[in-house]
mmCIF file of the N, C-alpha and C atoms, coordinates in Angstrom:
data_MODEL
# 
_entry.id   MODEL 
# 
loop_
_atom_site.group_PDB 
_atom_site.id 
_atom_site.type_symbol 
_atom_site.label_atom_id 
_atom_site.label_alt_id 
_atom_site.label_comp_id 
_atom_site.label_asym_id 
_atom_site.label_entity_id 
_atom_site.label_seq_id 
_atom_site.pdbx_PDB_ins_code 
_atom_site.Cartn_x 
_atom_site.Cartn_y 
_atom_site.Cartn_z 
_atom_site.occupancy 
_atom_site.B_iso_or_equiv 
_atom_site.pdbx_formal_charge 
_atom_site.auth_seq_id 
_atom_site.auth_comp_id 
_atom_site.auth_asym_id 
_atom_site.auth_atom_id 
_atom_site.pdbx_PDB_model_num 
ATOM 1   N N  . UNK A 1 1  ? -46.438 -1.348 29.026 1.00 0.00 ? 1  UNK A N  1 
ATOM 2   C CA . UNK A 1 1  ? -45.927 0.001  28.952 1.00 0.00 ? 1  UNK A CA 1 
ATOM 3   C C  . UNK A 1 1  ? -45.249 0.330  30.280 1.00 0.00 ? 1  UNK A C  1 
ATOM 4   N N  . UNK A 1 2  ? -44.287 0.492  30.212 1.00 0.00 ? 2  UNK A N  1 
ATOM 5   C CA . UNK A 1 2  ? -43.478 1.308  31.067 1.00 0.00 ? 2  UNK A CA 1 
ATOM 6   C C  . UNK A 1 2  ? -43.777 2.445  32.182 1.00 0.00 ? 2  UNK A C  1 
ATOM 7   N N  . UNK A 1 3  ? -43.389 2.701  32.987 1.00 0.00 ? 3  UNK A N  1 
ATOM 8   C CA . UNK A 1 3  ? -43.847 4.374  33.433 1.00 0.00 ? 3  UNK A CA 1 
ATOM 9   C C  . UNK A 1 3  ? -43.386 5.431  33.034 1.00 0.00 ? 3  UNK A C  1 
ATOM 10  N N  . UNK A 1 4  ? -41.819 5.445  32.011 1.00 0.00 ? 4  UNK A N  1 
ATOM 11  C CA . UNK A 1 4  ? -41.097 6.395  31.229 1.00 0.00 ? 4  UNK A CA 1 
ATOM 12  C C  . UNK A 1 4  ? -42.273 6.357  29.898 1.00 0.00 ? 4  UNK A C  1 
ATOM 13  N N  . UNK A 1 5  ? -42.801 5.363  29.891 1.00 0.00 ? 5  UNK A N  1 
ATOM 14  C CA . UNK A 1 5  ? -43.359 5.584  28.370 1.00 0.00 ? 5  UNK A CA 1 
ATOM 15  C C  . UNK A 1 5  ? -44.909 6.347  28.438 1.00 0.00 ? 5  UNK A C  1 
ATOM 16  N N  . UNK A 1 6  ? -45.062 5.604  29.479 1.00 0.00 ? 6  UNK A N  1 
ATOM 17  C CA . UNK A 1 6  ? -46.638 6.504  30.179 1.00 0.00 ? 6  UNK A CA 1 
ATOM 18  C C  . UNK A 1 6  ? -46.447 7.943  30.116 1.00 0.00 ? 6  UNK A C  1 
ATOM 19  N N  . UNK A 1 7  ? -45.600 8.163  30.958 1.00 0.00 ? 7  UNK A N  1 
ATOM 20  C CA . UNK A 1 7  ? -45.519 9.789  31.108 1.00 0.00 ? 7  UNK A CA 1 
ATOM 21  C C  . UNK A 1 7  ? -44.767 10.615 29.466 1.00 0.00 ? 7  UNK A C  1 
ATOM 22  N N  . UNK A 1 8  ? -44.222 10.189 28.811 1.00 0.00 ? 8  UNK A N  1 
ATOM 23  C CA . UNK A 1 8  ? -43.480 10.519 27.836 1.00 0.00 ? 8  UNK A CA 1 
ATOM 24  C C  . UNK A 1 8  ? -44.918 10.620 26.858 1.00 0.00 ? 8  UNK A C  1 
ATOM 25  N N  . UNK A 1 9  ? -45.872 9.468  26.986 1.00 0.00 ? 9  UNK A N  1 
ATOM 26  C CA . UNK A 1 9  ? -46.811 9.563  26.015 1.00 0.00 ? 9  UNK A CA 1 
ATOM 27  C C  . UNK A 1 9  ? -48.059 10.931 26.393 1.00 0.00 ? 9  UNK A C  1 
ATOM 28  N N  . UNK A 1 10 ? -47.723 11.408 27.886 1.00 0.00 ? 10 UNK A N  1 
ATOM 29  C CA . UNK A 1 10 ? -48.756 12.357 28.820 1.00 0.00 ? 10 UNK A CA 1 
ATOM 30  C C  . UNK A 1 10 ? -48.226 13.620 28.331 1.00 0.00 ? 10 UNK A C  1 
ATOM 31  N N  . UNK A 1 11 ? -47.335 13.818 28.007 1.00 0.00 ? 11 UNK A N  1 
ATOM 32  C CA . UNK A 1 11 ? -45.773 14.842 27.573 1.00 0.00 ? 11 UNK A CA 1 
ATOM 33  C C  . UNK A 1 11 ? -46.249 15.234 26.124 1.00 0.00 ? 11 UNK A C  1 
ATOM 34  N N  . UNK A 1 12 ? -46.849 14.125 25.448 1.00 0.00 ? 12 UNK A N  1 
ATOM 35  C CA . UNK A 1 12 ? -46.266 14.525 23.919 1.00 0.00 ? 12 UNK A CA 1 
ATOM 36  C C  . UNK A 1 12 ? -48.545 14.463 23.770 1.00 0.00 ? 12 UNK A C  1 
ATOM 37  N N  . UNK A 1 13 ? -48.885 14.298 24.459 1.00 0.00 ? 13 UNK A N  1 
ATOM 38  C CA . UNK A 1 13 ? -50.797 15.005 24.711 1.00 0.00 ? 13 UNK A CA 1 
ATOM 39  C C  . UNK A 1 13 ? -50.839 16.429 25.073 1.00 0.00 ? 13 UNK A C  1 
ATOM 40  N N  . UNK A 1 14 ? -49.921 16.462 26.204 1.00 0.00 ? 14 UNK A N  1 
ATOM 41  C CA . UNK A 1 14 ? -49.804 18.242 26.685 1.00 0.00 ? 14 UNK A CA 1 
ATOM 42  C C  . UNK A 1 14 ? -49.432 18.844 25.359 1.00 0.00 ? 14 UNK A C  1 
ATOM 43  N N  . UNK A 1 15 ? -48.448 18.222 24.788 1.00 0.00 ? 15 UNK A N  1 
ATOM 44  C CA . UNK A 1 15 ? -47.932 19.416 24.269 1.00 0.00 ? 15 UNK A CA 1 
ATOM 45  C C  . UNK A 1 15 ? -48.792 19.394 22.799 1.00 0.00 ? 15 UNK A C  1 
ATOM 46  N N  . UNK A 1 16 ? -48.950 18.619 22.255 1.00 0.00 ? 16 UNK A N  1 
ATOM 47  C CA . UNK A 1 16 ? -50.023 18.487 21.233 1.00 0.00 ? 16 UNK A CA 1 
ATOM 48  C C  . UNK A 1 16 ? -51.479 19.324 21.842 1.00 0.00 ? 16 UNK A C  1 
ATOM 49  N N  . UNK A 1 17 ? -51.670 19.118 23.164 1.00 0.00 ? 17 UNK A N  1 
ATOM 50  C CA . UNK A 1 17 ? -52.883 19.556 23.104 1.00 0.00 ? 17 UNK A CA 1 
ATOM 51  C C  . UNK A 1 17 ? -52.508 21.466 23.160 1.00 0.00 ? 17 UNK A C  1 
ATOM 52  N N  . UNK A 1 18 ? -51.400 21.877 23.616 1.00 0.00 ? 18 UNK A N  1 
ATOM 53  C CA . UNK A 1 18 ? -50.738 23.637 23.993 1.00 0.00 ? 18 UNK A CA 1 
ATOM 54  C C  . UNK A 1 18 ? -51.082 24.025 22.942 1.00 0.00 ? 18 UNK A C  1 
ATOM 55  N N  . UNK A 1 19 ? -50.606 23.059 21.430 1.00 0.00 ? 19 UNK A N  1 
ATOM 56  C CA . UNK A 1 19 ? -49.853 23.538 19.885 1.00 0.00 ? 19 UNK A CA 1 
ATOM 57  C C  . UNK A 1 19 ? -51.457 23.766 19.555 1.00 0.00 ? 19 UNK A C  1 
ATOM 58  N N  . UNK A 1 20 ? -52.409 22.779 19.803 1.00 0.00 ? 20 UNK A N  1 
ATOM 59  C CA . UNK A 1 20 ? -53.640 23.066 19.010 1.00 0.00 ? 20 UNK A CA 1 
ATOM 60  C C  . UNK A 1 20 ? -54.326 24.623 19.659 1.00 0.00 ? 20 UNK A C  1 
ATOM 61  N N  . UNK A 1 21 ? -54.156 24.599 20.830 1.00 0.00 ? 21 UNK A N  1 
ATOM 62  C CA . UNK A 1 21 ? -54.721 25.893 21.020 1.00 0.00 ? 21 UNK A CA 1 
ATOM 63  C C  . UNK A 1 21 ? -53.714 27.303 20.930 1.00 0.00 ? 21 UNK A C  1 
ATOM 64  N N  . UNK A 1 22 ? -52.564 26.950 20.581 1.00 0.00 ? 22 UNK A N  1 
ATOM 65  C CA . UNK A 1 22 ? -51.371 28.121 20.210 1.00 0.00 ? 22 UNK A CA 1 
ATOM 66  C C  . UNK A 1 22 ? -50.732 28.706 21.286 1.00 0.00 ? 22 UNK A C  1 
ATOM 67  N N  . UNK A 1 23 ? -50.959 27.598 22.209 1.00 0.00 ? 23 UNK A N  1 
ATOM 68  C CA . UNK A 1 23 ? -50.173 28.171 23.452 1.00 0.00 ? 23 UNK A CA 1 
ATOM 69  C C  . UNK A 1 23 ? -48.653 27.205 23.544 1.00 0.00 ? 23 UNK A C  1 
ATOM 70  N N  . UNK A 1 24 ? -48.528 27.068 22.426 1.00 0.00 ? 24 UNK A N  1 
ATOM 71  C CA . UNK A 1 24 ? -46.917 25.936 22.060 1.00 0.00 ? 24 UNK A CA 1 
ATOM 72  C C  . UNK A 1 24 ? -46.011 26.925 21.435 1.00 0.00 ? 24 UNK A C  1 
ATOM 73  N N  . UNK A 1 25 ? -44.614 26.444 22.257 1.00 0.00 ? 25 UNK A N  1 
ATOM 74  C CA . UNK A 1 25 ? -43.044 27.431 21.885 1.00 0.00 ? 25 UNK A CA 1 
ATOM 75  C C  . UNK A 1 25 ? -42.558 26.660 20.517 1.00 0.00 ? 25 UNK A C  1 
ATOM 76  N N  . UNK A 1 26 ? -42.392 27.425 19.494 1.00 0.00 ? 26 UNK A N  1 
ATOM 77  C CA . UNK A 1 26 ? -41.721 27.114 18.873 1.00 0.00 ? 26 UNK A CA 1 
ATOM 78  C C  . UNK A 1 26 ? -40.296 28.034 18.232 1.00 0.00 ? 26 UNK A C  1 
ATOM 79  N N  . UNK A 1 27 ? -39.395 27.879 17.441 1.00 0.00 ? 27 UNK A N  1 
ATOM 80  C CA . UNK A 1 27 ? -38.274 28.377 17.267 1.00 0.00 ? 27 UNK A CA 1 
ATOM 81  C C  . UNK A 1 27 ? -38.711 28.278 15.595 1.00 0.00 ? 27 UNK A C  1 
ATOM 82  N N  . UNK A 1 28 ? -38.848 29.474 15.207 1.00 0.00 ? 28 UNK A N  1 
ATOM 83  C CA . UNK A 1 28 ? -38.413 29.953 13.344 1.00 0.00 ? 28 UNK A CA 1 
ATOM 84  C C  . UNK A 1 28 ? -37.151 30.104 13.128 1.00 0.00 ? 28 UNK A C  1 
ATOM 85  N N  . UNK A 1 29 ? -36.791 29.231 12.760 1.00 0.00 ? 29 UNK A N  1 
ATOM 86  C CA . UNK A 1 29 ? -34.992 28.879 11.982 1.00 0.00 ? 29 UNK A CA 1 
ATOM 87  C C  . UNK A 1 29 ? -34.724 29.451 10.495 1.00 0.00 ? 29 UNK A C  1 
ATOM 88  N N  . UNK A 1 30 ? -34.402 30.721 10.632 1.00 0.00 ? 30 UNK A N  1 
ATOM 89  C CA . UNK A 1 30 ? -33.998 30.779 9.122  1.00 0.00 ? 30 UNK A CA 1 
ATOM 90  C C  . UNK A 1 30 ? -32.721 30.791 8.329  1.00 0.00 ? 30 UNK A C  1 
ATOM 91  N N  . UNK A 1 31 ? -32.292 30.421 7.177  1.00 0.00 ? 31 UNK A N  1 
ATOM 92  C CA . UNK A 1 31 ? -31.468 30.287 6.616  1.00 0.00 ? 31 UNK A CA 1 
ATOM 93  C C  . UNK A 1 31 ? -30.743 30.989 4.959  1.00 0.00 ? 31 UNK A C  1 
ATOM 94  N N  . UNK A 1 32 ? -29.674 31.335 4.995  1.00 0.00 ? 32 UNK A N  1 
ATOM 95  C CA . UNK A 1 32 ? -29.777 31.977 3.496  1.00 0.00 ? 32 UNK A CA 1 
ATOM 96  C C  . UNK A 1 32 ? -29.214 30.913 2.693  1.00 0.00 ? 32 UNK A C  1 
ATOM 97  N N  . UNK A 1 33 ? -28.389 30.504 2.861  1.00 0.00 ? 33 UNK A N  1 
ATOM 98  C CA . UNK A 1 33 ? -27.490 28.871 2.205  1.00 0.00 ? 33 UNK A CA 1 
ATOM 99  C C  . UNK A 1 33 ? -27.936 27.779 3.126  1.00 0.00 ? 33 UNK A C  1 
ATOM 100 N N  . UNK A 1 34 ? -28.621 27.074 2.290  1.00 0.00 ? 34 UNK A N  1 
ATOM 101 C CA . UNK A 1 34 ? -29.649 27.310 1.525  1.00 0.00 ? 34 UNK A CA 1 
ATOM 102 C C  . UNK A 1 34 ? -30.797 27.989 2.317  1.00 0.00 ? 34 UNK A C  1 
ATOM 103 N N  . UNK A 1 35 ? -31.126 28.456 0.921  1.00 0.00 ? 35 UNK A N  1 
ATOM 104 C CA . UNK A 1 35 ? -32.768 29.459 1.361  1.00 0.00 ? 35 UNK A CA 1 
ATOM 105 C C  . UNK A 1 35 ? -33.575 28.486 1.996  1.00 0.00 ? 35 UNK A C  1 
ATOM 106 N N  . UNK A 1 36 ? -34.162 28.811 3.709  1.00 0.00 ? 36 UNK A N  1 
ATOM 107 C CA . UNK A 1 36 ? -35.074 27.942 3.878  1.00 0.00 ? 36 UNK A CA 1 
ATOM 108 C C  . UNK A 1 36 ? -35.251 28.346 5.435  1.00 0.00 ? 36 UNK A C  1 
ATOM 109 N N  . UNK A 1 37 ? -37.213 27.506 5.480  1.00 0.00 ? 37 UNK A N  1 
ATOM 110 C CA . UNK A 1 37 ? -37.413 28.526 7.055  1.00 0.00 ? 37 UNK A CA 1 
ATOM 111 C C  . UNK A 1 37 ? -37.707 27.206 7.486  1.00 0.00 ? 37 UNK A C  1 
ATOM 112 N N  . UNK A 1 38 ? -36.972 26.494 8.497  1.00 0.00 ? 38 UNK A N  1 
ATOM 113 C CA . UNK A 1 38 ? -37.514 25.852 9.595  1.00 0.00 ? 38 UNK A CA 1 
ATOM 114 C C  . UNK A 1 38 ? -37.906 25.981 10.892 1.00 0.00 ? 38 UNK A C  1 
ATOM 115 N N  . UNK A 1 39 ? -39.128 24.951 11.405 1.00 0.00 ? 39 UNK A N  1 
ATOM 116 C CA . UNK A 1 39 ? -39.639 25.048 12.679 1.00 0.00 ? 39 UNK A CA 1 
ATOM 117 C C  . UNK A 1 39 ? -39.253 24.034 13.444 1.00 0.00 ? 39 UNK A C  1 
ATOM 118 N N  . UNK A 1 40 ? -38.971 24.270 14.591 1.00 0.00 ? 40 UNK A N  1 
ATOM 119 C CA . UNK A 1 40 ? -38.533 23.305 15.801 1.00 0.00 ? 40 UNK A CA 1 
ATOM 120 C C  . UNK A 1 40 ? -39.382 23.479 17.031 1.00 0.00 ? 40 UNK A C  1 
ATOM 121 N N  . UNK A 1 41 ? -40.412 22.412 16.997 1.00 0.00 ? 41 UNK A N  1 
ATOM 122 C CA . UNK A 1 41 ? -40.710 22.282 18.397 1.00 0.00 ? 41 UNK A CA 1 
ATOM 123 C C  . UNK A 1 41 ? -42.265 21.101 18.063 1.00 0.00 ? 41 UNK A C  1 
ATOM 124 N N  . UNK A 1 42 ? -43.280 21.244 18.758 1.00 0.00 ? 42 UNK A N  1 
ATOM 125 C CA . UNK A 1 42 ? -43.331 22.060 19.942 1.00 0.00 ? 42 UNK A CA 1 
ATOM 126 C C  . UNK A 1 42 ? -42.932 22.143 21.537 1.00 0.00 ? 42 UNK A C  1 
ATOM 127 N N  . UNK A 1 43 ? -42.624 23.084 21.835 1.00 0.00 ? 43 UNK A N  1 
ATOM 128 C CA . UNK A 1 43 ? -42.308 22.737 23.451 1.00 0.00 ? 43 UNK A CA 1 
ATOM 129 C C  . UNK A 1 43 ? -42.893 23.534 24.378 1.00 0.00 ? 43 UNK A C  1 
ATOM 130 N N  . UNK A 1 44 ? -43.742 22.953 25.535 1.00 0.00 ? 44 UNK A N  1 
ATOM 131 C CA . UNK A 1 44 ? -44.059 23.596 26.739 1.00 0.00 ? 44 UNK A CA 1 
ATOM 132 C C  . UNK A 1 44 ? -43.874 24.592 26.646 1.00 0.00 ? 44 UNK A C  1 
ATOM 133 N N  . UNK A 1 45 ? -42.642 25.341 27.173 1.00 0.00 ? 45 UNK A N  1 
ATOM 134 C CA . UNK A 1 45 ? -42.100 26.280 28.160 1.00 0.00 ? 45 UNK A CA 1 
ATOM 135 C C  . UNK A 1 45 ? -40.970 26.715 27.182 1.00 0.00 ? 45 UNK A C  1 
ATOM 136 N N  . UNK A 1 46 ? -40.763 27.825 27.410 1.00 0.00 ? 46 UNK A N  1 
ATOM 137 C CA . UNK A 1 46 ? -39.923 28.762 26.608 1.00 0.00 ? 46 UNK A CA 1 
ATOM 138 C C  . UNK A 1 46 ? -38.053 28.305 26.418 1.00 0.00 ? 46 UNK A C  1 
ATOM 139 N N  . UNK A 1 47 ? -38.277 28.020 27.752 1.00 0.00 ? 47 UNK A N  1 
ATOM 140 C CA . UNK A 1 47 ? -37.506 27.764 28.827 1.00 0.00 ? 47 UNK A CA 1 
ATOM 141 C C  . UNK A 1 47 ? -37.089 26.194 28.250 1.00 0.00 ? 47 UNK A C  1 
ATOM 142 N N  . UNK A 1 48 ? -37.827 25.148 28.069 1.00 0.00 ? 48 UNK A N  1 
ATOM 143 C CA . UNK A 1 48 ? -37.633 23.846 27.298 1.00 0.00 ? 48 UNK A CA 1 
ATOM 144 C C  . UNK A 1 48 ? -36.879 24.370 26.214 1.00 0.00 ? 48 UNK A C  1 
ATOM 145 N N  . UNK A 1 49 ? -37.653 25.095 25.659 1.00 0.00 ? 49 UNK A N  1 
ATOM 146 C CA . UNK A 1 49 ? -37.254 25.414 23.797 1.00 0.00 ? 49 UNK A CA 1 
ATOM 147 C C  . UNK A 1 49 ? -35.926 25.957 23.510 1.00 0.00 ? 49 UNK A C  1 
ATOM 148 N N  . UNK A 1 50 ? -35.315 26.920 24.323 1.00 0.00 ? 50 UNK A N  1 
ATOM 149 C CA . UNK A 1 50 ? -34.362 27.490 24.468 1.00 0.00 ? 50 UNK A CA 1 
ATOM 150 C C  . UNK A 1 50 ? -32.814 26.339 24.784 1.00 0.00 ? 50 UNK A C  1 
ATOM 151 N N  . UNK A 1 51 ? -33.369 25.381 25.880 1.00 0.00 ? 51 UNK A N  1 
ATOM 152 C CA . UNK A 1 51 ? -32.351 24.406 26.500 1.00 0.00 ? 51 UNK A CA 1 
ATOM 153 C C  . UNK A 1 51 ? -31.791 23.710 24.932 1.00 0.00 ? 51 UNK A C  1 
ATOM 154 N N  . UNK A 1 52 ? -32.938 23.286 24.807 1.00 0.00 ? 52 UNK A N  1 
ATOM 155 C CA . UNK A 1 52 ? -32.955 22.156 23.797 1.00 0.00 ? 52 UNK A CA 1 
ATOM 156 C C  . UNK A 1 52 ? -32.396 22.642 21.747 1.00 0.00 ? 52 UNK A C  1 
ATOM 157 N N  . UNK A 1 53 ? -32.944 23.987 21.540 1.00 0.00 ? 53 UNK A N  1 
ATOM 158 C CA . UNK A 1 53 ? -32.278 24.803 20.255 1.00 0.00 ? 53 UNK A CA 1 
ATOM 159 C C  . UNK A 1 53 ? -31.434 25.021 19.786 1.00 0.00 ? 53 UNK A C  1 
ATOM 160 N N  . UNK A 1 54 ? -30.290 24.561 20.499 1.00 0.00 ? 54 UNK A N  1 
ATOM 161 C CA . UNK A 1 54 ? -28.903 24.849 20.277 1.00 0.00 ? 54 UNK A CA 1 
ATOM 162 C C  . UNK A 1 54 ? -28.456 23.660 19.219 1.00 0.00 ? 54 UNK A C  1 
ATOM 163 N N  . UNK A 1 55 ? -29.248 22.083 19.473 1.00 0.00 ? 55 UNK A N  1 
ATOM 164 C CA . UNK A 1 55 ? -28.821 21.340 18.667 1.00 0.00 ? 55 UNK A CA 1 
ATOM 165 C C  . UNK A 1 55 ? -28.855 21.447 17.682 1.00 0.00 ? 55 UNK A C  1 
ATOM 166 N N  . UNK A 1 56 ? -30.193 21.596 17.426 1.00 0.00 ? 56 UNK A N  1 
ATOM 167 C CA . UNK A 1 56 ? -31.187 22.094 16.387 1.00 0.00 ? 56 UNK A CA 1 
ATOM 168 C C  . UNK A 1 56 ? -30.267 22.533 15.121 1.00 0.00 ? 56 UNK A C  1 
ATOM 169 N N  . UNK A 1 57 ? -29.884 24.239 15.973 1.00 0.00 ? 57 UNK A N  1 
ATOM 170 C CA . UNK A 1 57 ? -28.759 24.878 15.445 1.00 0.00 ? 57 UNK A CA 1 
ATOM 171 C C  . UNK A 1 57 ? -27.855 24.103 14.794 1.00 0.00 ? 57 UNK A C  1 
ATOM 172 N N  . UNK A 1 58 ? -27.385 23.583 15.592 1.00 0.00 ? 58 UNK A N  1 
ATOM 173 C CA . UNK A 1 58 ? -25.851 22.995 15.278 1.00 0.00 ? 58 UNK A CA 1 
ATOM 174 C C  . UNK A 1 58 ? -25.919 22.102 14.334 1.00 0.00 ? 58 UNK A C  1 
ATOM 175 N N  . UNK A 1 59 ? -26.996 21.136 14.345 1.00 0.00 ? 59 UNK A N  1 
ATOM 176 C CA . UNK A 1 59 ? -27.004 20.239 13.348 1.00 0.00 ? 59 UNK A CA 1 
ATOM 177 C C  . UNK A 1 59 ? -27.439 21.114 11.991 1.00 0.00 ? 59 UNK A C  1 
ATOM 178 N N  . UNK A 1 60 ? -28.204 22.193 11.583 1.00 0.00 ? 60 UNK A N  1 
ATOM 179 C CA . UNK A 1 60 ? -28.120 23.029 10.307 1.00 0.00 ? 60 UNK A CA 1 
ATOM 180 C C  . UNK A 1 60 ? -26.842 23.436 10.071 1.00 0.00 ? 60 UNK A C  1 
ATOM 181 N N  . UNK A 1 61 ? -26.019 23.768 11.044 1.00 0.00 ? 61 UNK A N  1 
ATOM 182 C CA . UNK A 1 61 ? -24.777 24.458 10.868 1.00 0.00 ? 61 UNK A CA 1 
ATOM 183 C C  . UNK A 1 61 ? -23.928 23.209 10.384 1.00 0.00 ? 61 UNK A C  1 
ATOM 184 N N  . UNK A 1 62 ? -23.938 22.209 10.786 1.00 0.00 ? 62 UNK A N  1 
ATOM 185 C CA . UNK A 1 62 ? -23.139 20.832 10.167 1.00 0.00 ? 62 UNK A CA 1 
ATOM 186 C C  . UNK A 1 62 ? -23.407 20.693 8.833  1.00 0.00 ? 62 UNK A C  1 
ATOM 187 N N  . UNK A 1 63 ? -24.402 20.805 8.543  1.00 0.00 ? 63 UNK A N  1 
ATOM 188 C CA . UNK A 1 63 ? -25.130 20.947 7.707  1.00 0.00 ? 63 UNK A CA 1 
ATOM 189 C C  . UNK A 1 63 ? -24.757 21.571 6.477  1.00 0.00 ? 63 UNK A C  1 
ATOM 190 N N  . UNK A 1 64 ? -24.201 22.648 6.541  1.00 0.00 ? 64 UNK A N  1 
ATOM 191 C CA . UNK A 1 64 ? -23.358 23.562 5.481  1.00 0.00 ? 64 UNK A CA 1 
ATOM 192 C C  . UNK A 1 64 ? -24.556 24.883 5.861  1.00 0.00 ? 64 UNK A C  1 
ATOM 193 N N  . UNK A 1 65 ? -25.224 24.901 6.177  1.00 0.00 ? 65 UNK A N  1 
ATOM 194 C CA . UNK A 1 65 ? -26.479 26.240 6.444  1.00 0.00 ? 65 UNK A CA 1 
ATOM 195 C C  . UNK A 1 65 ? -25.606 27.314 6.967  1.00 0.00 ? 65 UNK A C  1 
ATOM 196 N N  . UNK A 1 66 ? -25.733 28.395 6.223  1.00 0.00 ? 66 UNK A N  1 
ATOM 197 C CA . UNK A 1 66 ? -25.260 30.179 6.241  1.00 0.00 ? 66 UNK A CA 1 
ATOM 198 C C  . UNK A 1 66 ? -26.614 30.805 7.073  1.00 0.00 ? 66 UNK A C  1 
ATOM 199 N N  . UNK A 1 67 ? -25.664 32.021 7.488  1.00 0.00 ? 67 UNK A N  1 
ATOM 200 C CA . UNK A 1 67 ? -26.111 32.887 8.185  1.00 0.00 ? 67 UNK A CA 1 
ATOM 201 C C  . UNK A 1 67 ? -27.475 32.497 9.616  1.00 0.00 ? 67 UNK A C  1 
ATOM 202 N N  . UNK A 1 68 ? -27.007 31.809 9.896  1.00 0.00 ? 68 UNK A N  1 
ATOM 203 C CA . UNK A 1 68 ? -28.584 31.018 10.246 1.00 0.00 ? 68 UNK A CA 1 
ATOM 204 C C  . UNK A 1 68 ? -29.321 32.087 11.502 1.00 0.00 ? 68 UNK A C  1 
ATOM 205 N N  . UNK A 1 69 ? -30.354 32.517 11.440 1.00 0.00 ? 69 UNK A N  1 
ATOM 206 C CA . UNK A 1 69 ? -31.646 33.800 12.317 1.00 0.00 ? 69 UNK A CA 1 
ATOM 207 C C  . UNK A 1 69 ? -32.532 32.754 12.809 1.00 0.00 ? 69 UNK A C  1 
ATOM 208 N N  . UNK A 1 70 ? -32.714 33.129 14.245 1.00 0.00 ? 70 UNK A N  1 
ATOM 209 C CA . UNK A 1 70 ? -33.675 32.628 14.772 1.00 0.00 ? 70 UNK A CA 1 
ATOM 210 C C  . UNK A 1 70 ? -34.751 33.434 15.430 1.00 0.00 ? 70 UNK A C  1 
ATOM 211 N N  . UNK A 1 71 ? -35.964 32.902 15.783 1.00 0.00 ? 71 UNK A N  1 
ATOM 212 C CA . UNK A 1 71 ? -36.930 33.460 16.621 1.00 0.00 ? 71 UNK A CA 1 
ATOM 213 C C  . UNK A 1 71 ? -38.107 32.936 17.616 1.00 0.00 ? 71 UNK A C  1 
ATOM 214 N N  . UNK A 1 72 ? -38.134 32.876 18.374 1.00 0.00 ? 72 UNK A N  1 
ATOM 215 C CA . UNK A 1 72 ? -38.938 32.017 19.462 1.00 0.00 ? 72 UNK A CA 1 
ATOM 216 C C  . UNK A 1 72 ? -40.377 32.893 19.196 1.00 0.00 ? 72 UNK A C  1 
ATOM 217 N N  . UNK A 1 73 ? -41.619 32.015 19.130 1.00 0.00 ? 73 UNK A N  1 
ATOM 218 C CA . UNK A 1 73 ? -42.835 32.160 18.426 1.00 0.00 ? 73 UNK A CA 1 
ATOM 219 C C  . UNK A 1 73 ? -43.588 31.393 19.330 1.00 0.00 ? 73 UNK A C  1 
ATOM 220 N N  . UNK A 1 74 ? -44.505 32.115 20.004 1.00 0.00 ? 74 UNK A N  1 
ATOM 221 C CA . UNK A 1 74 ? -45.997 31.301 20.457 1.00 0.00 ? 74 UNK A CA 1 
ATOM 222 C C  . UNK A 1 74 ? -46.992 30.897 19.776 1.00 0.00 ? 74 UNK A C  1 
ATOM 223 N N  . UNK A 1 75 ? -46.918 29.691 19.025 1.00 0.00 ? 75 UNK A N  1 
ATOM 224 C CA . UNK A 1 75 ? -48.341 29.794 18.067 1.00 0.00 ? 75 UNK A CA 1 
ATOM 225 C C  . UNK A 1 75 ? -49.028 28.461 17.926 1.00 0.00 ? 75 UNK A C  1 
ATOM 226 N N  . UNK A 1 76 ? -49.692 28.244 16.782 1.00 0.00 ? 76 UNK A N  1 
ATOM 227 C CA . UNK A 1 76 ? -50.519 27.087 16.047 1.00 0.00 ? 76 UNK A CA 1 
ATOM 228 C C  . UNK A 1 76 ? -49.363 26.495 15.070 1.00 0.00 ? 76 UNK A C  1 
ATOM 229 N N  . UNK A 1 77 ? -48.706 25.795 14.762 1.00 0.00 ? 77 UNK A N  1 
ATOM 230 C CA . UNK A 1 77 ? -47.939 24.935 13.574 1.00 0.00 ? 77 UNK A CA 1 
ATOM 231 C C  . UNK A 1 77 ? -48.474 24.120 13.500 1.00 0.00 ? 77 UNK A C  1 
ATOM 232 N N  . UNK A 1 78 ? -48.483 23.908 12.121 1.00 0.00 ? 78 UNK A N  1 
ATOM 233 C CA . UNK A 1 78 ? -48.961 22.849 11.420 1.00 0.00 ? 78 UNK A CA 1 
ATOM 234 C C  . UNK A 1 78 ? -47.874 21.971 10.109 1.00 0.00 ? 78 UNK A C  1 
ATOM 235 N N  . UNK A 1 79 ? -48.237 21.179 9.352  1.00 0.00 ? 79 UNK A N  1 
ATOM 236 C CA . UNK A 1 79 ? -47.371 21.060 8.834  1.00 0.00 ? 79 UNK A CA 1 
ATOM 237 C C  . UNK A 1 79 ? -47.461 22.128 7.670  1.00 0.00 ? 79 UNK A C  1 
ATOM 238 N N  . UNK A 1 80 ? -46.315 22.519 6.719  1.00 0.00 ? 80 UNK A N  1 
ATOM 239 C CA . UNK A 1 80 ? -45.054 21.835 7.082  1.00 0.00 ? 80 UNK A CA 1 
ATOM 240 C C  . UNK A 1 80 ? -44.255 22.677 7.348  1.00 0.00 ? 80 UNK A C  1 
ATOM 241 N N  . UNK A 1 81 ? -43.027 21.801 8.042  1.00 0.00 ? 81 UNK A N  1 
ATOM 242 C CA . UNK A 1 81 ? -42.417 22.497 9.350  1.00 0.00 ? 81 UNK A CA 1 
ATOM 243 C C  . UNK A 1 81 ? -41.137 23.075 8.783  1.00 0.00 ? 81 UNK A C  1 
ATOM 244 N N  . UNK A 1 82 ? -40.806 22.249 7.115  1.00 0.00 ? 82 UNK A N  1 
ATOM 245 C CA . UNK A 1 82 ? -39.789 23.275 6.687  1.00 0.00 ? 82 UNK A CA 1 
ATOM 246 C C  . UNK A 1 82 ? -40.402 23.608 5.267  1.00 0.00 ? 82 UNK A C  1 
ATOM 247 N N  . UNK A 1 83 ? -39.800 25.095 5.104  1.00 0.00 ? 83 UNK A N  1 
ATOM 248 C CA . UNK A 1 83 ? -40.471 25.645 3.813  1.00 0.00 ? 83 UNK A CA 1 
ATOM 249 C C  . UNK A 1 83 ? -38.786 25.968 2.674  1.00 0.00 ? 83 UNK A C  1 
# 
């Protein structure tokens, strides 16, 4: 193992361990074409979630996805992440 993979694997414990206690950022993606609520994350810091959401975005919007609403959410997610 690597030291990118070490720490990447220390990265994805934090943040698994934030999500179980609901202290994990996530982004509620909603959509009218087609009807549908997705979740993106979890991430650390608000601040992560925000950098990183835009793709997110963009790839629904490639997508053919209308009107698309978002909302940044502190919580517990579980699956599943699209409804």
């Amino acid at each position: 193992m690597t030291r990118i993979e070490g720490l990447q694997g220390q990265k994805n414990l934090i943040r698994n361990f934030g999500n179980n206690l609901g202290l994990a950022w996530w982004a509620k993606i909603e959509t009218d074409q087609p009807s549908g609520t997705y979740w993106f994350g979890p991430f650390i810091t608000k601040r992560n979630l925000r950098k990183n959401m835009s793709s997110f975005i963009q790839d629904l919007s490639d997508e053919g996805s209308k009107n698309i609403k978002h909302s940044l959410v502190r919580c517990k997610k579980e699956e599943p992440l699209t409804v």
